[in-house]
C-alpha positions as CSV (number, residue, x, y, z in Angstrom):
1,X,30.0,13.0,-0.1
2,X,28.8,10.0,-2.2
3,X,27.2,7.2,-0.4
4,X,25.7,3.7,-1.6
5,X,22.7,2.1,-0.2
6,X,24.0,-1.7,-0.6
7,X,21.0,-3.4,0.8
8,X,17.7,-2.9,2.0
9,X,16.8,-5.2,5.1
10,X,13.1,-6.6,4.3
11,X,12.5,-6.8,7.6
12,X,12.7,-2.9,8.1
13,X,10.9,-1.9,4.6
14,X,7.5,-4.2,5.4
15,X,6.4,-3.2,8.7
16,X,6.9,0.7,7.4
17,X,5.1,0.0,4.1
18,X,2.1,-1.8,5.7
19,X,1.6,0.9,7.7
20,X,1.7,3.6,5.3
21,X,-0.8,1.5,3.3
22,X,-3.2,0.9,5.9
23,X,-2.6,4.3,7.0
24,X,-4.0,5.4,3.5
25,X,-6.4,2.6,2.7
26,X,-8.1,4.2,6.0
27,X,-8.9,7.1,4.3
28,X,-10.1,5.2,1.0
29,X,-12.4,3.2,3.4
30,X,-13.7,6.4,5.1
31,X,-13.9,9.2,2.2
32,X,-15.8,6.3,0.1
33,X,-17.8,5.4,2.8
34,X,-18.9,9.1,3.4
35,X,-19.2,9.6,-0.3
36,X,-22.0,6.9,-1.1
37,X,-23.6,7.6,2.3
38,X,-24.2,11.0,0.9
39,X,-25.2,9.9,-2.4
40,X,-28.9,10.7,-3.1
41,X,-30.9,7.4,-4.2
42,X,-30.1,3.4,-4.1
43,X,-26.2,2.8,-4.8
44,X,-26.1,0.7,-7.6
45,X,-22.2,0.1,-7.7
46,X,-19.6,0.3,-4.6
47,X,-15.7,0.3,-5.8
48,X,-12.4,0.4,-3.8
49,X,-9.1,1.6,-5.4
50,X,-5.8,0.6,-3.4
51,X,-3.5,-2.1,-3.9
52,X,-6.7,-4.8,-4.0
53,X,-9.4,-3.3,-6.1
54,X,-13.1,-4.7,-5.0
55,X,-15.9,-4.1,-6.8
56,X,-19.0,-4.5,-5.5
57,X,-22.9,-4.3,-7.0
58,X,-24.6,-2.2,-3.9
59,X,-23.1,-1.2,-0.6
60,X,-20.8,-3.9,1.0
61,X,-21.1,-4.9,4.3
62,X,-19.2,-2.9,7.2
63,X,-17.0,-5.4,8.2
64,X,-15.8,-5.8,4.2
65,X,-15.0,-1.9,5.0
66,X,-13.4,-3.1,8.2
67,X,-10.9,-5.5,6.5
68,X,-10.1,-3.8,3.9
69,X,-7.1,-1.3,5.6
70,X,-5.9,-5.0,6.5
71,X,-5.7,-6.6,3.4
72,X,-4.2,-3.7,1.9
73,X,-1.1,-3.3,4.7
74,X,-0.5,-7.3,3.8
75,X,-0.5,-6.8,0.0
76,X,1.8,-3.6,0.8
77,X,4.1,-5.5,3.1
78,X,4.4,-8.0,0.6
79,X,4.8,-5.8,-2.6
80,X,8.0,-3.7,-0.3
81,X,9.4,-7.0,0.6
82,X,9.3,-8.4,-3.0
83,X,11.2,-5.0,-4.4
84,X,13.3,-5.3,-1.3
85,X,14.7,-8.8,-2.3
86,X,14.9,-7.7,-6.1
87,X,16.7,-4.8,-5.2
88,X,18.9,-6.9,-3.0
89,X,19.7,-9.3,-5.9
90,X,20.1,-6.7,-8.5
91,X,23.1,-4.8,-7.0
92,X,25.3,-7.7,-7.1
93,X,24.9,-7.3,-10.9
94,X,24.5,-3.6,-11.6
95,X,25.9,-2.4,-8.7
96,X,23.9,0.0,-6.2
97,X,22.2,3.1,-6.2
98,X,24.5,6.1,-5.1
99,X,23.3,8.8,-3.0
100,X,24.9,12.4,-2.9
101,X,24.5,13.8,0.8
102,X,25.3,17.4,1.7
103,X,26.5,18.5,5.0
């Protein structure tokens, strides 16, 4: 059985992909955290990876760590809801994506 996803509600995609990036911007915050905690001597450069790169000369303040998970579910909710709407306009033109489904 062929099916066709027509549209994507944006409504549904952002709240689900600003989750799953503050879910993993979490772990960025904590592993890097633990990492340069860790590190032997002065730490002489600080960087976060995720949807919003920061780059910092020593070790940021905490509650730069604290925001981060935030800023990175916004950018994410934003990114989803900007392929959402693209998607959404691009099917009228090339028609939508079809999905083979098994019993």
């Amino acid at each position: 059985m062929t099916r066709q996803i027509e549209h994507i509600s944006i409504r549904s995609v952002a709240p689900i992909s600003a989750a799953i990036f503050f879910i993993l911007s979490c772990f960025t915050v904590a592993s890097s955290y633990l990492l340069a905690r860790s590190a032997p001597g002065r730490i002489t450069s600080f960087e976060l990876h995720g949807p919003i790169d920061l780059s910092f000369p020593g070790m940021p303040d905490l509650y730069i760590l604290f925001l981060y998970p935030f800023l990175s579910a916004v950018v994410g909710a934003i990114g989803a809801a900007i392929l959402a709407f693209l998607y959404n306009f691009l099917t009228r033109f090339l028609g939508p994506i079809r999905v083979r489904l098994s019993d």
